[in-house]
N, C-alpha and C positions, 0 to 999 in steps of 0.2 A: 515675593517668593514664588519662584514654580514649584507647583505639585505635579509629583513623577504621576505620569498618566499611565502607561503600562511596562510590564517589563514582562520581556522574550528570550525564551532558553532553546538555545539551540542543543536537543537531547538525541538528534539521531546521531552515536557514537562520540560526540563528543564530552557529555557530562555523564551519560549511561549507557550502555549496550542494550539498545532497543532493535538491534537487526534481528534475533530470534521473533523477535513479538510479532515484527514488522511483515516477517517471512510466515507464520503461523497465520497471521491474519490476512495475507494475503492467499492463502493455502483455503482457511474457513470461508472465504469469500467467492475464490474462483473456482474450483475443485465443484463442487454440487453443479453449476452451469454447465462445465464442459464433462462431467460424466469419469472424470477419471482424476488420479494423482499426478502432481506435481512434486518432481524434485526440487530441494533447498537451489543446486545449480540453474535449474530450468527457472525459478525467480528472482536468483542474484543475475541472472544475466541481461534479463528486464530493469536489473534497477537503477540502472544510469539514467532513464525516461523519468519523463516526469511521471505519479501514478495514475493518471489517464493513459497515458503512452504504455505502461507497465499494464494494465488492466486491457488495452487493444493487445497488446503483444501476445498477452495471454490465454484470453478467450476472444477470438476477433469477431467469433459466428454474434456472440452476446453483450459486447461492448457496450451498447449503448443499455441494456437494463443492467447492468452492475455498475455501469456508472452513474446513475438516474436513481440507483434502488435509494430507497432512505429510509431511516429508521420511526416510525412513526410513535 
């Protein structure tokens, strides 16, 4: 008998509406680097990128510590 090893939900819009969360968190993350506000448009227009690409797009000067930051 196989034992199911993992099982994967794909929840960006398809089982929940996680674009606000997604757009918020990307807002609490880039916003204090770059010194100013971000528009919902000025993030959905990044979101086709992967979110490295969405993260360059958006703060280019800091790219590489918001991509590296990690939570300790």
């Amino acid at each position: 008998m196989n034992k199911i090893k993992a099982v994967i939900f794909d929840l960006d819009g398809t089982l929940g509406n996680t674009l606000p969360l997604c757009i918020a968190v990307f807002k609490n993350s880039i916003e204090p680097l770059i010194n100013h506000s971000l528009s919902d448009e000025k993030i959905l227009a990044t979101f086709v990128l992967s979110e490295e690409r969405t993260i360059i797009g958006l703060s280019p000067q800091n790219h590489e510590r918001a991509i590296s930051f990690q939570i300790a």
